[in-house]
C-alpha positions as CSV (number, residue, x, y, z in Angstrom):
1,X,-2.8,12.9,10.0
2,X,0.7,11.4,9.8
3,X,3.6,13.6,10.9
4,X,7.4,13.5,9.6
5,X,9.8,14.5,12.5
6,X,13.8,15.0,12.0
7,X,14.8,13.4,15.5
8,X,18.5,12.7,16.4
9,X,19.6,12.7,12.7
10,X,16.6,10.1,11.3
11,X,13.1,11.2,10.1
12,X,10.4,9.3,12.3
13,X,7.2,8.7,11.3
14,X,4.2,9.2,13.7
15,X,0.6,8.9,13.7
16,X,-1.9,9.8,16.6
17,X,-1.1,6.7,18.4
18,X,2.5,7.4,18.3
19,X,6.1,7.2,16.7
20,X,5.0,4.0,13.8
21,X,8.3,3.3,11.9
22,X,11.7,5.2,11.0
23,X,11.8,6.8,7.7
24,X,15.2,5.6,5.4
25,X,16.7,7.4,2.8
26,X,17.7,4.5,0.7
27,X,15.9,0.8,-0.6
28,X,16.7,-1.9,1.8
29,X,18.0,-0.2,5.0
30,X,16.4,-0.1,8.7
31,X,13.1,1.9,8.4
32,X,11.4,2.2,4.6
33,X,12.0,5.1,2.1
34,X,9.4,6.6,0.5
35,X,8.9,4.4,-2.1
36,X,8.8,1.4,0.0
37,X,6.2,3.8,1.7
38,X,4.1,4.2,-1.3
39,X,4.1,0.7,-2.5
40,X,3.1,-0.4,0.9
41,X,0.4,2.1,1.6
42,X,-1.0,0.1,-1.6
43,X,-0.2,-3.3,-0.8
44,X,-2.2,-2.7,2.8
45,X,-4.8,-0.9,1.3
46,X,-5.7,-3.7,-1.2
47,X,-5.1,-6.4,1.8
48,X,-7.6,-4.6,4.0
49,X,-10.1,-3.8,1.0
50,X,-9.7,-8.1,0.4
51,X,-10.3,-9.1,4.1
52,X,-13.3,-6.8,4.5
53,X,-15.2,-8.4,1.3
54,X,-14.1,-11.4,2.6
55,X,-15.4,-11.1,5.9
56,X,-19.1,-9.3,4.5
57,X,-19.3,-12.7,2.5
58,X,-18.5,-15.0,5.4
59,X,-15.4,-16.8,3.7
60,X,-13.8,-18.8,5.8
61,X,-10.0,-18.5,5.1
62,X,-6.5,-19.4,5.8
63,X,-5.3,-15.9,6.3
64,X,-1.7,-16.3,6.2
65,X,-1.7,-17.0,2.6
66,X,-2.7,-13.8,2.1
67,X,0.7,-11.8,0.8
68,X,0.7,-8.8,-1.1
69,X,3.8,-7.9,-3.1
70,X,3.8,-4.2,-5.0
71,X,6.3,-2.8,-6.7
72,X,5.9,0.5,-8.4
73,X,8.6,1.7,-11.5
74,X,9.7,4.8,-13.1
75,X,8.4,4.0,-17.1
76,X,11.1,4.8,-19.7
77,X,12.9,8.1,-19.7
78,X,10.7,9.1,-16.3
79,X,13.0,10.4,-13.5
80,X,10.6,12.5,-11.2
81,X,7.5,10.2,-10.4
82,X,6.8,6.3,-10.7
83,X,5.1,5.5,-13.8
84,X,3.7,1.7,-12.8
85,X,2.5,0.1,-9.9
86,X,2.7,-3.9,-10.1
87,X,0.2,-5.8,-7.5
88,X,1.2,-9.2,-7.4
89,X,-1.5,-11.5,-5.1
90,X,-1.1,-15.0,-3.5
91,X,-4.3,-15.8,-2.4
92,X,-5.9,-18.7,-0.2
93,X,-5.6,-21.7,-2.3
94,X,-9.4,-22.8,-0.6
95,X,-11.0,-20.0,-2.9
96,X,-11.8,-20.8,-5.9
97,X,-11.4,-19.1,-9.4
98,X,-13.9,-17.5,-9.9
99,X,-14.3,-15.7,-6.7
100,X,-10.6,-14.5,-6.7
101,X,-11.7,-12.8,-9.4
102,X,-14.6,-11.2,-7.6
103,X,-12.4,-10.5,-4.6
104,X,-9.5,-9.1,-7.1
105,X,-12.3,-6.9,-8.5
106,X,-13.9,-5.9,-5.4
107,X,-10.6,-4.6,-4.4
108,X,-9.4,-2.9,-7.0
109,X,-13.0,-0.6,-6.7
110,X,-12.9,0.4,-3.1
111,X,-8.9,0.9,-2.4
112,X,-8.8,4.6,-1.9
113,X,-5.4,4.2,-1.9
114,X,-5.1,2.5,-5.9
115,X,-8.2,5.0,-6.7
116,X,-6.0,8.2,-5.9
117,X,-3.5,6.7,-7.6
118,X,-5.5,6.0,-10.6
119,X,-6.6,9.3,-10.8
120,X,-4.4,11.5,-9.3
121,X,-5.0,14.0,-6.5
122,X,-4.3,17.6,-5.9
123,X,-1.5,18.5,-3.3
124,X,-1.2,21.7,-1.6
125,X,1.9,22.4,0.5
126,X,1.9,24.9,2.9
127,X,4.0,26.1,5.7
128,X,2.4,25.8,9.0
């Protein structure tokens, strides 16, 4: 579970192992705002869904050229949701073609993250 507190003025988000980052209300400014949120809920999603095929098929890798850019829109006309979600990959440059394209693949199957995303999910709120 991930809990939103209101502390001294700035929403902080926690999870079980503690206070994690500080929520912003605007693109760019200390903490990240929801969007940024959302687009990198995907981007570690997909990293984390890449490493583990990765590791199952005994790659060896330069990991930090891994990076995972996502940037998610509002299509034409759309004010209340986002629309699009961009994932843009740099990946090692010792793998070759055609298994990016497996490991693109694999990624884009297991990534609960994209999946909900793909197909949408039910939300309940409630007051506690």
């Amino acid at each position: 579970m991930t809990t939103v507190k209101i502390t001294q003025g700035q929403n902080v988000i926690y999870n079980g192992a503690g206070l994690q980052v500080i929520g912003s209300t605007g693109p760019n400014l200390n903490g990240l705002n929801p969007k940024e949120l959302l687009e990198a809920a995907l981007g570690l999603c997909v990293s984390i869904s890449m490493q583990k095929k990765l590791a199952h098929d005994e790659i060896d890798y330069d990991a930090s050229e891994i990076q995972i850019d996502v940037t998610v829109r509002k299509g034409k006309g759309v004010t209340d949701r986002f629309t699009d979600f961009t994932v843009t990959l740099k990946l090692p440059s010792s793998l070759d073609e055609a298994y990016k394209r497996e490991l693109i693949e694999a990624a884009e199957e297991v990534c609960t993250i994209g999946n909900t995303l793909r197909n949408g999910a039910t939300i309940e709120t409630v007051e506690a």
